[in-house]
C-alpha positions in Angstrom: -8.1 -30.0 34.4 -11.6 -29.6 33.6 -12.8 -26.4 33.3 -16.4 -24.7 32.9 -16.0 -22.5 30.2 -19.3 -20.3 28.8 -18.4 -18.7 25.4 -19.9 -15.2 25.0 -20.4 -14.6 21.0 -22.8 -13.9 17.7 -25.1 -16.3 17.1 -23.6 -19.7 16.7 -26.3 -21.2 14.0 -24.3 -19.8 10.6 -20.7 -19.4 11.7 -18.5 -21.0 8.9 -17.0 -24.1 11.0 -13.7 -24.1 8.8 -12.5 -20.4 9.4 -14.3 -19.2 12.8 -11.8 -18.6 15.6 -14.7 -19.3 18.1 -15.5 -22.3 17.2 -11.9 -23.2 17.1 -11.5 -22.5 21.0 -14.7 -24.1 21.3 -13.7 -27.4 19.5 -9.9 -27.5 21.9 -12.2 -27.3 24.9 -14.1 -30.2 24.0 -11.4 -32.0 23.4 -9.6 -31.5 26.5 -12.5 -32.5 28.8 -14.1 -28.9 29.2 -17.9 -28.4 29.6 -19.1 -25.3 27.5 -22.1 -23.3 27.8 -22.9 -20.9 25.3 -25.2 -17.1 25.3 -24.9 -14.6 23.1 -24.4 -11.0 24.5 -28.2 -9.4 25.0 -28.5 -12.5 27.2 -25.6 -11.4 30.0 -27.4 -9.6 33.1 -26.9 -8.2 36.3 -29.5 -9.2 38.7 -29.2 -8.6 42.2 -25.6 -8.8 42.8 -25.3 -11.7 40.4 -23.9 -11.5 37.0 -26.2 -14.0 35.0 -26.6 -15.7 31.5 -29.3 -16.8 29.5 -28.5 -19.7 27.6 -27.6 -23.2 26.6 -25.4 -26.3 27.3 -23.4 -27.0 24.1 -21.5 -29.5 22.3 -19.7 -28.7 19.2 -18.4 -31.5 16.0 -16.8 -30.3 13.0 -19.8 -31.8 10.7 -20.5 -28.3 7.5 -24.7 -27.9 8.4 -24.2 -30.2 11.8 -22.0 -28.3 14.0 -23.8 -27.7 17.5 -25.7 -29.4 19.7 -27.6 -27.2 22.5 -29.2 -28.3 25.7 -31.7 -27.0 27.4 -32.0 -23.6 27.8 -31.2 -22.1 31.4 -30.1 -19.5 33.5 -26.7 -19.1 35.4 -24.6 -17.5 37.6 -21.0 -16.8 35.6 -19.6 -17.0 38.7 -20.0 -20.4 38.9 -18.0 -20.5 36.1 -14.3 -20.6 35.7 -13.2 -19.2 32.3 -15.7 -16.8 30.5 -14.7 -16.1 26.7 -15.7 -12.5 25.5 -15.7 -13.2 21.8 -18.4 -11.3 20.3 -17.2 -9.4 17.2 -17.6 -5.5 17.2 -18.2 -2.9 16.8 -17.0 -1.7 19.6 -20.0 0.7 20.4 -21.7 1.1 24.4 -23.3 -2.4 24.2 -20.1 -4.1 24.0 -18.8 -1.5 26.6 -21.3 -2.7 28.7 -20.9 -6.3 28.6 -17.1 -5.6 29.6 -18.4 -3.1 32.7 -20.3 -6.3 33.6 -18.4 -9.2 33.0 -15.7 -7.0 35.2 -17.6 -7.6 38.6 -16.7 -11.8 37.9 -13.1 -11.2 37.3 -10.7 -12.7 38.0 -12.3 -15.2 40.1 -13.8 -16.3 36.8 -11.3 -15.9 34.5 -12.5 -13.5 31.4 -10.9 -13.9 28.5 -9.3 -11.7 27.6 -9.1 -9.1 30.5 -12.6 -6.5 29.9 -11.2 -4.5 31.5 -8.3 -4.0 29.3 -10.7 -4.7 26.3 -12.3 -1.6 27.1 -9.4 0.7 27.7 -7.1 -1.2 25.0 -9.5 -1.2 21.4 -7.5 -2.2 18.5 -6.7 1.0 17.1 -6.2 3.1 20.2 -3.3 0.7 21.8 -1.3 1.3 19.2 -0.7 5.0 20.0 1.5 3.9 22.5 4.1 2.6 20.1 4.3 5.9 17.9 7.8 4.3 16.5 6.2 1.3 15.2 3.1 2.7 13.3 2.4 4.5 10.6 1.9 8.4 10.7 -1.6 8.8 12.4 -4.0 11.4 13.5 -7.6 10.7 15.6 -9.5 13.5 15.4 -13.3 14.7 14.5 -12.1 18.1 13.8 -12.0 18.5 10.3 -9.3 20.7 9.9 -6.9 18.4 11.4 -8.2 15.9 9.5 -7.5 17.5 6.5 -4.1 19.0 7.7 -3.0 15.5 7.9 -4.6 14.9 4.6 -2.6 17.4 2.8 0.1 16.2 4.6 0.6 13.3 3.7 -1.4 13.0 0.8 -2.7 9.1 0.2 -4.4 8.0 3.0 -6.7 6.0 4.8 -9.6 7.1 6.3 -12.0 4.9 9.1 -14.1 4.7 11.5 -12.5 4.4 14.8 -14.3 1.6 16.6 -15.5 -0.1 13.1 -14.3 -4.1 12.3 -13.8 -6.0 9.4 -12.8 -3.8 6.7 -15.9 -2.0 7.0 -16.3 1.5 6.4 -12.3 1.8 5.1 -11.2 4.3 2.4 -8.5 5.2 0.6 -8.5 8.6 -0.5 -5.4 9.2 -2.7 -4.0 12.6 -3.8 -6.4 13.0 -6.5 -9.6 12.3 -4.3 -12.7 14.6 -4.2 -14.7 12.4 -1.5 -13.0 14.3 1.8 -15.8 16.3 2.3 -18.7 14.0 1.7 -16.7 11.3 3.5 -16.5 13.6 6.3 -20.2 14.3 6.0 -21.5 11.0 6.0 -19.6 9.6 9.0 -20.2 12.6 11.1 -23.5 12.5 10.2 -23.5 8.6 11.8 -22.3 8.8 14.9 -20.1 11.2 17.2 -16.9 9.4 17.4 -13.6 10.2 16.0 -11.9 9.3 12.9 -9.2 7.7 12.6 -6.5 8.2 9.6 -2.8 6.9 8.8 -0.5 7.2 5.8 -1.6 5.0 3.4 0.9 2.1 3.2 1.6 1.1 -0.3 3.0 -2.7 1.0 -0.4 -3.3 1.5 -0.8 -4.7 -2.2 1.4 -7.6 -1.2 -0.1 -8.4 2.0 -1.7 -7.5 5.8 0.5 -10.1 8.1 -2.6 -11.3 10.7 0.3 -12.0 13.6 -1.1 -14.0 16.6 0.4 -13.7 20.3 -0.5 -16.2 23.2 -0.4 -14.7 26.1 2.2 -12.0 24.9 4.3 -14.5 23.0 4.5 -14.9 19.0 2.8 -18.3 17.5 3.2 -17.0 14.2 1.4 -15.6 11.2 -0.6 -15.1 7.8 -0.6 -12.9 4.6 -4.5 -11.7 3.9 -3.6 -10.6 0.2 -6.4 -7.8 -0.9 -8.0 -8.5 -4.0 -6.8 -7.2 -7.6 -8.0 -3.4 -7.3 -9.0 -3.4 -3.5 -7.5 -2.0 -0.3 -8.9 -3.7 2.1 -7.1 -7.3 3.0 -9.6 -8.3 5.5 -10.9 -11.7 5.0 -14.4 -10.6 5.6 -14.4 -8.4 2.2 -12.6 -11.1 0.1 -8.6 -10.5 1.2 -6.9 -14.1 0.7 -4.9 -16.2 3.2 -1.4 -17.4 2.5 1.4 -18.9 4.4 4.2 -16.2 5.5 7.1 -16.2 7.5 7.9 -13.9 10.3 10.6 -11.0 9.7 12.8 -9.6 11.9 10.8 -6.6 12.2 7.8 -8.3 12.7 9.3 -10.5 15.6 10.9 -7.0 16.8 7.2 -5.7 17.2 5.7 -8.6 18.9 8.4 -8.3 21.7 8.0 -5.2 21.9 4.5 -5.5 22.7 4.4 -8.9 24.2 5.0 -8.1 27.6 2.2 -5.2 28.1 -0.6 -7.8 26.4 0.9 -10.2 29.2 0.4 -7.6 32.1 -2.7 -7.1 31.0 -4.4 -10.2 30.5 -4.7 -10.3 26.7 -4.2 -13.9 26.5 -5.4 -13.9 22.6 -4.3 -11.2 20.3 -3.9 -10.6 15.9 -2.1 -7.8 15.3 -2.1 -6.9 12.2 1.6 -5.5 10.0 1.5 -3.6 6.7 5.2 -3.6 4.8 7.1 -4.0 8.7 4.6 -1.1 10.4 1.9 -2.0 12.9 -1.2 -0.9 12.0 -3.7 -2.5 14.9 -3.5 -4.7 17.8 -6.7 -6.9 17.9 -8.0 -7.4 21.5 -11.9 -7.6 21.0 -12.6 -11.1 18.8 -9.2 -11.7 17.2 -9.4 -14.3 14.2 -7.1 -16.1 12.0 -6.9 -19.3 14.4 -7.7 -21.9 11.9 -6.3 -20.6 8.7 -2.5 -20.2 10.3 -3.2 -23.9 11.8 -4.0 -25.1 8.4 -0.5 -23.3 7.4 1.8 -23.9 9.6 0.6 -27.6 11.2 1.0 -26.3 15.2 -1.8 -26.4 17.2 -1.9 -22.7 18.0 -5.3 -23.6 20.0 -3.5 -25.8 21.8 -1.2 -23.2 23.4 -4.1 -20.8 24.4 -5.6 -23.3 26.7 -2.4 -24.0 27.9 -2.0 -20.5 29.2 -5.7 -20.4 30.7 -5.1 -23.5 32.1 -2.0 -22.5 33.9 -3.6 -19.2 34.9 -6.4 -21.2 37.0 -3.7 -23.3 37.9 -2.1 -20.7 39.7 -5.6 -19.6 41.4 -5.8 -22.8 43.2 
């Protein structure tokens, strides 16, 4: 089946070929005979009833400096298209809610992956709330007495910004911290969002299992190991990938969850599991494709176009 599938993501030039989950995607569809066109977000429009992109014909190769090949640049109608991939990475601020109002008005006719709709209602750290038994103790507030309720609480903690990515803006703030305030200060002072705090999950120092499901099923998963004196595991700050295996409780939480991400179209989703509690579900631009490839030898890639595939399958 060949499918035409335009990629929706950051600038393609300086992605790092050997760990981006994008490109990953990109490089299966090549090689099972899909045509790929590629636009980054400020380039998706409305226009007249159509829902149009500005962009380019691609091909990718897994050649470090060499990795793309665009055509010429054009205009066209996604709903032309069958498969749309929404893989721009957050935050997940009002441009990126836009994009999923608009990509909406294609859907399902042209299969967006995964669901914007859901993507909008369904950000990493708010789906969890619906599984208070399998998360850590967690509060989502501005108010900063309940903020600091919960602080007191609790005592070590982790404080962040609610729709942030990658590790940034994260801090621990222990029993013995004096930042609360300022903290406070400086990311009310930002924006007008919530924060977002949990218990502060000392398991953390061996590891933050990046789980991946496929269309609500468990492929398997990686350690990201934080570096000596850090917090944060996230790759993007320096967190290191090892091989894992799956627990019990970790293969009790992905069937828990499994069969909502199904319902709702999540096709491709990295949880993420501190010491057997779930901390986020990852809906937006979920990574760790390549790295639990390298580990485990299975074709995880593989089994996401499978599931597209049979999704348009079933269309016709």
């Amino acid at each position: 089946m060949g499918l035409k599938v335009a990629v929706q993501m950051d600038p393609i030039d300086n992605i790092d070929i050997n760990a981006d989950s994008t490109f990953r995607i990109m490089e299966e569809a090549a090689a099972r005979g899909h045509e790929l066109f590629y636009y980054t977000p400020d380039r998706l429009a409305y226009d007249g009833g159509r829902v149009t992109a500005r962009g380019w014909p691609v091909t990718v190769r897994r050649e470090v400096g060499n990795h793309f090949t665009r055509g010429e640049e054009t205009v066209v109608d996604l709903a032309d298209w069958n498969v749309v991939w929404l893989r721009q990475d957050p935050p997940f601020d009002m441009g990126y809610i836009t994009t999923t109002h608009i990509l909406d008005m294609i859907h399902p006719e042209t299969l967006v992956v995964n669901d914007p709709f859901w993507v909008r209602n369904y950000p990493e750290k708010l789906l969890v709330l619906g599984f208070t038994d399998l998360t850590p103790p967690t509060t989502i507030a501005r108010d900063m007495n309940t903020l600091r309720a919960f602080k007191e609480k609790h005592g070590d903690i982790i404080l962040k910004p609610l729709y942030g990515n990658g590790g940034a803006g994260v801090f621990r703030l222990d029993p013995n911290d004096r930042n609360f305030s300022s903290l406070y200060e400086l990311f009310t002072g930002i924006n007008r969002e919530p924060l977002i705090a949990q218990k502060f999950l000392p398991d953390v120092s061996a590891g933050d299992k990046r789980i991946i499901l496929v269309d609500g099923e468990c492929v398997g998963g990686i350690n990201r190991v934080p570096q000596k004196g850090e917090t944060r595991s996230n790759m993007h700050v320096g967190g290191r990938a090892e091989k894992v295996d799956l627990t019990d409780r970790d293969l009790e939480i992905c069937e828990r969850i499994g069969p909502l991400l199904k319902e709702k179209g999540q096709i491709f989703v990295g949880i993420d599991v501190i010491g057997g509690w779930l901390t986020e579900i990852n809906v937006t631009s979920p990574t760790g494709l390549q790295e639990l490839e390298r580990f485990d030898g299975v074709n995880v890639t593989e089994k996401i176009w499978e599931a597209i595939e049979r999704r348009k399958s079933s269309d016709q």
